[in-house]
N, C-alpha and C positions, 0 to 999 in steps of 0.2 A: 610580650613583643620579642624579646629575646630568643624564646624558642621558634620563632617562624623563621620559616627560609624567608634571608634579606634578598638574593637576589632573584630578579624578574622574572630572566630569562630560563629561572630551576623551577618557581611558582607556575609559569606559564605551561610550561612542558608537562609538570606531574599533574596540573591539574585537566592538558588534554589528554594526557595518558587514559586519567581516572574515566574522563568523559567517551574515549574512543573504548574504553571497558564495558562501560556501563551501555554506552549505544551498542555495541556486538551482542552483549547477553541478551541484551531486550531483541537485536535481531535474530538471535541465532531462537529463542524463547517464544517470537513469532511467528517464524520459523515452523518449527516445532509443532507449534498453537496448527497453524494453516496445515501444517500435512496431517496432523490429526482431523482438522474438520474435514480437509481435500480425500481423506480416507473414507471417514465415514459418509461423503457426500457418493464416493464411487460406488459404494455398496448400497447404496440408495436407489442409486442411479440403476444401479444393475440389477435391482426386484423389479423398479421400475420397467426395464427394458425385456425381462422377463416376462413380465402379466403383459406387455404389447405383445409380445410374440403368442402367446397364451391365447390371446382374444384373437391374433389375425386366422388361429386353425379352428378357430369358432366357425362350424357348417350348420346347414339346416337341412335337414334327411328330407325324404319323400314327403313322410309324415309330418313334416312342419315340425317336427321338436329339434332343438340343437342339440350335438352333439361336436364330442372334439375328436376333430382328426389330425393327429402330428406325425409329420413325418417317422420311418421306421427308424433314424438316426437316432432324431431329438426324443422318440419314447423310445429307446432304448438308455441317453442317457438322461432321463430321469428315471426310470425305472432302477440305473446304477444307482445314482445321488438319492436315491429313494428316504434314506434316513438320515441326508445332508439337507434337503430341500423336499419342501410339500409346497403344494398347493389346491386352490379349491376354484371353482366356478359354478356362477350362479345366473339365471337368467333375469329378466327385467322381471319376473312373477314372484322370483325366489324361488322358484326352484332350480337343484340342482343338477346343475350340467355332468361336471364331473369333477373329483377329487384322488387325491395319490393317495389318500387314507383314508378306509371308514370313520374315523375316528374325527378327523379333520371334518370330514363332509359332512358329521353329526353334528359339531358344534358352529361350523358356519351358517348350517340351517336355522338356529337359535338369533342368529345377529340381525341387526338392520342394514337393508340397500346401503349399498355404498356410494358415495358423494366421488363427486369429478375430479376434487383434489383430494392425492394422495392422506390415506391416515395412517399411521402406524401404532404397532403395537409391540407387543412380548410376551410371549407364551412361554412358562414356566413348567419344567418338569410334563411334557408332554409327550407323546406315545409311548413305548412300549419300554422306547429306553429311560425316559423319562432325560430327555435333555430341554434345553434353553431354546430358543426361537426367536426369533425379531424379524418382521416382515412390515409389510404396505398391504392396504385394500383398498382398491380406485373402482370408478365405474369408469367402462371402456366400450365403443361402437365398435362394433362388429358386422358381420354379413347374420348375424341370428338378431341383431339388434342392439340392446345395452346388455353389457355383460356387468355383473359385479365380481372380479378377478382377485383374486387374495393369494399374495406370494410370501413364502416363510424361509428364512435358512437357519441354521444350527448359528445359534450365538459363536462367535468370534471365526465362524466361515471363513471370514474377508484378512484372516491374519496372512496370507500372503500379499497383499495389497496394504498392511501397513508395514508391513516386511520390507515389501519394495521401495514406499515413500520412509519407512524410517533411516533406509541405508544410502539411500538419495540426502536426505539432510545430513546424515554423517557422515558423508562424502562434503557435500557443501561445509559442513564447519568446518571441516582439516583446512579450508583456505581463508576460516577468517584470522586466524591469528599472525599469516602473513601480511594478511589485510593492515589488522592493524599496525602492524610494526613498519609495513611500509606507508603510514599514513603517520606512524607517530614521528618519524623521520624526517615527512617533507615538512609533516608541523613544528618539528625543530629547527630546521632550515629557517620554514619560513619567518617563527620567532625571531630565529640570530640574526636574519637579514630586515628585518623593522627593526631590531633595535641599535643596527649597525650604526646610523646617524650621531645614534645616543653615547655609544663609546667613542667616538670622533669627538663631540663634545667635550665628552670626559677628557680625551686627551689634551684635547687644545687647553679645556681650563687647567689639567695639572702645569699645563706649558705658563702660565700667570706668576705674575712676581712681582716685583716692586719694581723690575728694570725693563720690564714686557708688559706694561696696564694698559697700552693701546691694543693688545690680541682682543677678539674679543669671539665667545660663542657661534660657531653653525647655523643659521637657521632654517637652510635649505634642507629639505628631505625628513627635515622632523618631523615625529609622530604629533599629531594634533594635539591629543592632549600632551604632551609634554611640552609645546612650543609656547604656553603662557607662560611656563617656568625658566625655559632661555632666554626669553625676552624679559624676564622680569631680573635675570643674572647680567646681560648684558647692560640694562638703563642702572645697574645696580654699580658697573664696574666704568661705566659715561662717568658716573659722580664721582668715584673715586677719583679718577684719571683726572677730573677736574678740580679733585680738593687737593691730590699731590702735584699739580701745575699749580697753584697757589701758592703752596708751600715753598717749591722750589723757587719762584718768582720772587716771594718775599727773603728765602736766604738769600739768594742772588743778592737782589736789592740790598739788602743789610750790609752785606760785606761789604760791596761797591762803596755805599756810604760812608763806610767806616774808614776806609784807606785814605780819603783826603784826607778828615782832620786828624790823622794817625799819622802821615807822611810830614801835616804842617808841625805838629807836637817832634817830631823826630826830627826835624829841622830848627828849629827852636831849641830844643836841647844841645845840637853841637852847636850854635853861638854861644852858651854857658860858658862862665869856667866850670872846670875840671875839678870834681868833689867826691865824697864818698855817695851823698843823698844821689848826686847826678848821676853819677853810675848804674846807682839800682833803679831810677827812671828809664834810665835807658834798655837797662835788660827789662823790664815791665812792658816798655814799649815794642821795647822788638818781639815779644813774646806774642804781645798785641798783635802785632803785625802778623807773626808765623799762624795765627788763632785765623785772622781774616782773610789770608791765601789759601790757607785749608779751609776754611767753607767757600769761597770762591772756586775751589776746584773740586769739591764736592755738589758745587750744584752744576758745575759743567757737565760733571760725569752722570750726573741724574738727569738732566735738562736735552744736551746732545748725546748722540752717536758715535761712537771715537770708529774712527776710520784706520782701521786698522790693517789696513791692506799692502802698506807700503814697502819696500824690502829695505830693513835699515842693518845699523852696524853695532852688534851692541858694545864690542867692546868699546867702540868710540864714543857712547853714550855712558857705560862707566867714568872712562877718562873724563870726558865732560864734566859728570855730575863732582867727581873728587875733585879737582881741578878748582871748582867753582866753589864749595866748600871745606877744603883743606884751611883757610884762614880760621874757620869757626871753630876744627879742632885745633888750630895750634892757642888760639885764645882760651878754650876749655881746657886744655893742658892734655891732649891727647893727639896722636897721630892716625892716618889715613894711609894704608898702604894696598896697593892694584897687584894683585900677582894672577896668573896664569896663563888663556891664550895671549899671546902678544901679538898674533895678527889677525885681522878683520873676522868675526862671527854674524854671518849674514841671520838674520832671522826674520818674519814677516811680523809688521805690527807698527804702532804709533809710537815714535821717539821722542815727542812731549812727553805724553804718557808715562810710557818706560822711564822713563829718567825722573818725573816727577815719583814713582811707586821706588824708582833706588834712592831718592836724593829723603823719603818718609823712613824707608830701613835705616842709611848712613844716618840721619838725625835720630834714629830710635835708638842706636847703637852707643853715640856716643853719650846720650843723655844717661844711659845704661850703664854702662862700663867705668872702673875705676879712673882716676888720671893716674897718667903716667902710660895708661895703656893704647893699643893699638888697635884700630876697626881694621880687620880685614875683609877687601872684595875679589873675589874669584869670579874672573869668567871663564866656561870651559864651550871648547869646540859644540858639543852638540849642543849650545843655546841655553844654556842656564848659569846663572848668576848667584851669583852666593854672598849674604854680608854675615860677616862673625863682627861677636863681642869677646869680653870677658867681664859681663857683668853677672848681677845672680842668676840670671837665668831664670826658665819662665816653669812654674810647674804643670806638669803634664793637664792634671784637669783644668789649667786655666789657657789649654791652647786653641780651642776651639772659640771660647769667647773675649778673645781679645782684637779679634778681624770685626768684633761689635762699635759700631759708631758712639764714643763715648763711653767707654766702658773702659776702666782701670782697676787694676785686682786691690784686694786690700792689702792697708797697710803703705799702698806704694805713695811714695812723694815725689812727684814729678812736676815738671812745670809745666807739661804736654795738656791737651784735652781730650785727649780718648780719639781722637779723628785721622794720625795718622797712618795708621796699621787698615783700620778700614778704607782712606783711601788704596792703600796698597792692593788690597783685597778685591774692590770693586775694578783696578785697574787689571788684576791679571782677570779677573772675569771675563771683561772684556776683552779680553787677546784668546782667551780659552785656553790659558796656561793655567801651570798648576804649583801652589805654593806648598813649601814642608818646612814644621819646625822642628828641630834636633838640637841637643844636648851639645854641647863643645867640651872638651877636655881640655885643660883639668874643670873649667868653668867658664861661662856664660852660655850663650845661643848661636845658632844657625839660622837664618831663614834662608833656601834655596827655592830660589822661581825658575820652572824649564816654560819657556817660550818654543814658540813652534819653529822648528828652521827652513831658512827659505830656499 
């Protein structure tokens, strides 16, 4: 299987190539076949029309015996062709009329009457010169009565009449080979336009993902038989679409459920006093908490459409998110500090969103980074946003899979679940921004998101 051509549209072509090959030789071969028989039917035809003319100068003298009278033209050119063309004539008695040879007239005396339909024969090494011969002897009505007429020519006479139909055919083949190249062409054509459908398909199903299971297959203009195979990808991608609406339904659900007795257990803790055990309940629980907003906003982002069409401000939406979180690093023992544009950065896009994908960086940064140290966030004019650390930093082959849902490198200990890097990921998706992780000096990371501006 390997060795075959995989695609259709190369299998289709060479193999009408092969067959526009194959059908020209056989016609050109036909061809060929027909002007050979169309040759030797003319040279037939033309003894035949000779021994008519032979029988019409068939007279009957005074005497009542026939005799032949031809014009002074027509016997002088037989008398020429004398050693190209013989003939004989013989009456309804057998006896002989006349003949262009002694020799001829001796041995057609020897033969039987001749019948209505043509016979032919060949005569080998005859008269003087000793040549070939191939002729007809019919019996033919005449003014003398039944003739038996026998017409001879020199084997291969007729080569200017295959002469002519041979240069006639090879005149006609110099145009099949336009023939075909102009037939192999439209049948290319016409290939790439049936299978046109089929790469629409194609395309649409590469267009498929986890965030697009509602697209679904073409099925207008397909070819027949391949449209049991679109239809069987489409009911195939129905199911999907209906086991990840399940799915998503049931995280949903999960999380929802879990926030009540999460918020009464959080409520409950602050009427406590103030302990060591109470402490680490409380960071368990809020941990809880941070665990059940991150699937809650992961099955938003899988569930709805984020409308991101809005013109917002990002640097207002930094300020916000720091603003909102600056108490969490001064309790972690770390700082938050905004530097760059300091005035309005319009961009197009959702500010839930946006703010939710900076407020997953600001929390990855500090969870990262030493105490004592500082998360910086940079916004710049054309629309991109920057959070640093100085934590270890991320190694190169683990940058690609850590925008994975749930996925933490080894070795790492973290309190996090693997979820918020992917939500980041999923949100710049959805804006059609584009995220970069780099190296910081002396140490930690970069992550820069350019949003589109408005």
């Amino acid at each position: 299987m390997s060795r075959r051509i995989k695609s259709l549209q190369l299998r289709l072509t060479i193999e009408l190539a092969a067959l526009f090959l194959v059908a020209s030789c056989l016609a050109v071969g036909g061809l060929i076949y027909s002007a050979s028989l169309a040759a030797g039917s003319l040279a037939d035809r033309e003894l035949g029309l000779r021994a008519e003319d032979l029988a019409r100068h068939v007279l009957v003298d005074k005497g009542g015996k026939a005799r032949l009278e031809l014009p002074p033209d027509l016997r002088q050119a037989y008398d020429t062709a004398a050693q190209q063309s013989v003939f004989a004539i013989r009456d309804k008695d057998g006896v002989l009329v006349e003949a262009s040879t002694p020799e001829l007239g001796a041995m057609v005396a020897r033969w039987p009457a001749a019948d209505t339909e043509p016979s032919y024969f060949q005569l080998s090494r005859f008269g003087p010169s000793g040549r070939d011969y191939s002729g007809i002897i019919v019996q033919l009505d005449s003014s003398a009565g039944p003739l038996s007429v026998l017409v001879a020519q020199v084997a291969g006479g007729d080569q200017l009449v295959h002469s002519i139909l041979r240069e006639f055919v090879f005149d006609i083949a110099w145009y099949v080979p336009p023939f075909v190249a102009v037939a192999l062409l439209l049948a290319t054509y016409s290939v790439r336009r049936s299978l046109r459908p089929l790469r629409t398909a194609s395309g649409q199903a590469s267009a498929i993902g986890p965030g697009s299971i509602s697209i679904r297959l073409p099925e207008a203009d397909v070819p027949t038989e391949a449209l049991p195979l679109v239809v069987a990808v489409n009911h195939a991608l129905d199911r999907l679409e209906q086991g990840f609406a399940i799915q998503r339904r049931f995280t949903a659900n999960a999380a929802h459920e879990l926030r009540t007795p999460l918020t009464i257990i959080t409520a409950r803790l602050d009427s406590l006093k103030r302990n060591g055990e109470l402490s680490a309940l409380r960071e368990e629980v809020a941990r809880m908490n941070r665990l059940v907003e991150q699937l809650l906003c992961v099955a938003r982002l899988d569930s709805v459409a984020l409308d991101v069409s809005s013109r917002v401000d990002l640097h207002e939406i930094a300020e916000e998110v720091i603003g909102s979180m600056a108490h969490l690093a001064l309790a972690a023992g770390r700082t938050i500090a905004l530097i760059g544009a300091e005035h309005p950065v319009p961009i197009t896009g959702n500010a839930a969103a946006i703010g939710d994908a900076l407020r997953n960086l600001v929390e990855n940064a500090l969870a990262h980074t030493v105490p004592g140290s500082e998360v910086i966030v940079e916004v710049f004019r054309d629309g991109t946003v920057s959070v640093s650390d100085s934590g270890p930093g991320i190694p190169v082959q683990d940058r690609q899979r850590i925008f994975d849902r749930f996925w933490r490198g080894k070795g790492v200990r973290t309190e996090g679940a693997g979820l918020g890097l992917a939500i980041v990921m999923e949100i710049v998706r959805a804006h059609g921004a584009s995220i970069a992780v780099s190296d910081r000096a002396p140490g930690g990371v970069r992550f820069d998101i350019r949003f589109r501006p408005a």
